[in-house]
N, C-alpha and C positions, 0 to 999 in steps of 0.2 A: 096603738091606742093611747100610750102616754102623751104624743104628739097631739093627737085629736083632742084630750084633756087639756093642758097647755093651752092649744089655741083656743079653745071654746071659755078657757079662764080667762087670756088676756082679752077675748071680744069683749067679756062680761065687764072686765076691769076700764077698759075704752069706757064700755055704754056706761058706768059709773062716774066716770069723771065725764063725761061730756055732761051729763044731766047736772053733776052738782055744780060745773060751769055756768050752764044754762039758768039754773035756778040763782047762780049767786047774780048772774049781769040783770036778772029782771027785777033782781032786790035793789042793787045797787041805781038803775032807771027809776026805779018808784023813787027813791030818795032822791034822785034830781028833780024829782016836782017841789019837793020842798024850797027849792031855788029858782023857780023857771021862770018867775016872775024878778027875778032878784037886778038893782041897778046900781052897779056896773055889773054884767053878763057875767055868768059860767062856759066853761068850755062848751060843758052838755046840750047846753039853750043851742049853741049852734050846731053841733051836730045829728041834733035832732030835726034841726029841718035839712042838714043836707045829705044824711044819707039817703032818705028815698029818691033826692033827686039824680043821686047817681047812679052812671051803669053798672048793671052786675061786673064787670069785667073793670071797671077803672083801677086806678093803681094808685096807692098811697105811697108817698117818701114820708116820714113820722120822726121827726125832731121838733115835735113837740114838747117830748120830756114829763115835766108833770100835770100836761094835760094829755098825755097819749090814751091813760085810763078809758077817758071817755070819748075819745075815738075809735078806741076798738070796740068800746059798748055798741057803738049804733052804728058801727060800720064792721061788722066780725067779716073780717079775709077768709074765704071759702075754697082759693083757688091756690097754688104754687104760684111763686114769683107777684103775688098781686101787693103786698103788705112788706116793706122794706123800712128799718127801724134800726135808727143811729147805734152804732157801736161803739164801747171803749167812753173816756172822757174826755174825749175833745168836743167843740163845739163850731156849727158852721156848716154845719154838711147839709144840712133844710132844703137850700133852696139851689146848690148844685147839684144834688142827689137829685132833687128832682127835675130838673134840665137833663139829667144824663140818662133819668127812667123815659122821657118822652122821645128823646131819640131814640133810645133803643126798642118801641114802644109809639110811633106817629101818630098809629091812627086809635088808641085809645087817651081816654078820660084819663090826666096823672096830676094828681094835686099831692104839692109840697106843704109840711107844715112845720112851722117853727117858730122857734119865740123870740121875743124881744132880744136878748143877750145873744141869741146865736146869731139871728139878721146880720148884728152888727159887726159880726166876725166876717162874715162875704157877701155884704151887701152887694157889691159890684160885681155878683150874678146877673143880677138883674139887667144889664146893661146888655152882658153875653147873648141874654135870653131875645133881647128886644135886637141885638145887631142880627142873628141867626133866625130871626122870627122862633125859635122854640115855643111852643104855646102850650107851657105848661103853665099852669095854675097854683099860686102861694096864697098861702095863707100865714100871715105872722100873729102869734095868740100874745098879745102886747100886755103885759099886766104890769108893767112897768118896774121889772124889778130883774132878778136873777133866782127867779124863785127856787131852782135843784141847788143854789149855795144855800139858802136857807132851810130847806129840808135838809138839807147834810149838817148843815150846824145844827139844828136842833136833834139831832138823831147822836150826834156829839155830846151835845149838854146832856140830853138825858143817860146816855151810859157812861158818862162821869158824874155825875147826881147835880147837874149845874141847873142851878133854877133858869126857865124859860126867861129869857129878857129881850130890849130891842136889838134887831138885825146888826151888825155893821150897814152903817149909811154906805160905803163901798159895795153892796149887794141892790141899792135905790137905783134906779133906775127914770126914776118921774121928772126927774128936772135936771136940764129943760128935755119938754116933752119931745119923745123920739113919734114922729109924722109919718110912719113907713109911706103911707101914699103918697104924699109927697116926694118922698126919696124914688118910688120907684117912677113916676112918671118923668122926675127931670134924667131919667136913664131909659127913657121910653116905652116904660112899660105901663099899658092902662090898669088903673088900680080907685079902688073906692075905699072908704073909711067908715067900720061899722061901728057905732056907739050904743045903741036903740035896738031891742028886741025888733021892731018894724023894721029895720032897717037889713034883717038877715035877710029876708027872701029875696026883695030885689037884688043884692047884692049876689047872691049866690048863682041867680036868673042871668045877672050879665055877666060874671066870668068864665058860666061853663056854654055860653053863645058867643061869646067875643072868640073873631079869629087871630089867635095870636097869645102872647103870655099878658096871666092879669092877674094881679095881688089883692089882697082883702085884709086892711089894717084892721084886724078884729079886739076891740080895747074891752077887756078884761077884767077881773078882779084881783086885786093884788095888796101885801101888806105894804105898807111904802108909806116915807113919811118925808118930802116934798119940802117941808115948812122948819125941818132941822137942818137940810144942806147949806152950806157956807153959813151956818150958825158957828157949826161945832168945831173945832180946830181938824185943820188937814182936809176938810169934805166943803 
């Protein structure tokens, strides 16, 4: 009996936390309407159109970082092995993680996501992907900056009582502009550049039909101030 008690608490305690899950992701969705018109784009604006378009069964690599939030919003992993999500503090793993999820994995949907700073750690994935045809799908969330150094400095300042100030320009990222679609095509990978709310669907339409690997330079919203580099001394 005590057993039967026990299990029938932890069911109860399960069906608790899943609901108050539940309830917090469709809190947190409404509050991305507050932005969904917003230009330069939020992570959320696009994953709002692309999760319906994927299979139940596709597979995320998530080195996204501080926009993973809102990929698990509107893409919740339902299955073992579908949802694979950067560990430790290194950065870079984006977009061979997900080369290495599609091989292991051919004949399903595997999109890679990652952000600007980590691209730049193994960009010449992309090359691999395009020599070995791997046709997995990257997505780089480009907001022009290092934005996890900046939530960690600010997470600094405030539990030493340091008033909020500007970034270190060493966390700018904006100039000169990083082109990931450019980068990946001269490594032959077909890839598009999303700027424009309009511009997610088609984009989304031709990566997950092109045979072969395709990136989606998706530009962002980002703090970044562009117009102080090679002002200020050392940047």
């Amino acid at each position: 009996m005590r057993r039967v008690r026990l299990t029938l608490e932890a069911r109860d305690r399960l069906a608790e936390r899943t609901k108050g899950k539940e309830e917090k992701r469709k809190a947190e969705i409404e509050k991305d309407r507050s932005v969904r018109d917003a230009t330069p784009m939020y992570m959320s604006r696009f994953m709002e159109e692309l999760a319906p378009r994927l299979p139940v069964d596709a597979i995320i690599f998530d080195e996204a970082l501080t926009c993973s939030p809102a990929i698990t919003r509107y893409f919740t992993p339902s299955q073992p092995g579908q949802y694979f999500l950067t560990r430790g503090g290194s950065l870079g793993v984006g977009i061979p993680g997900a080369i290495g999820a599609k091989l292991a994995h051919p004949d399903k949907t595997v999109i890679g996501f990652t952000g600007d700073g980590g691209a730049m750690y193994t960009i010449q994935a992309l090359w691999t992907a395009a020599r070995h045809n791997v046709g997995a799908k990257f997505v780089v969330c480009n907001n022009g900056s290092y934005r996890l150094l900046q939530a960690n400095v600010s997470a600094y300042w405030k539990e030493r009582s340091i008033p909020p100030h500007e970034f270190p320009l060493s966390f700018d990222l904006s100039r000169p502009v990083l082109r990931f679609a450019e980068m990946a095509r001269s490594m032959g990978v077909a890839a598009t550049r999303v700027e424009k709310a309009w511009e997610i669907g088609p984009a989304i339409q031709e990566a997950l039909t092109h045979q072969g690997p395709f990136l989606i330079d998706l530009v962002l919203e980002g703090q970044t101030h562009p117009e102080l580099i090679g002002v200020r001394c050392g940047q």
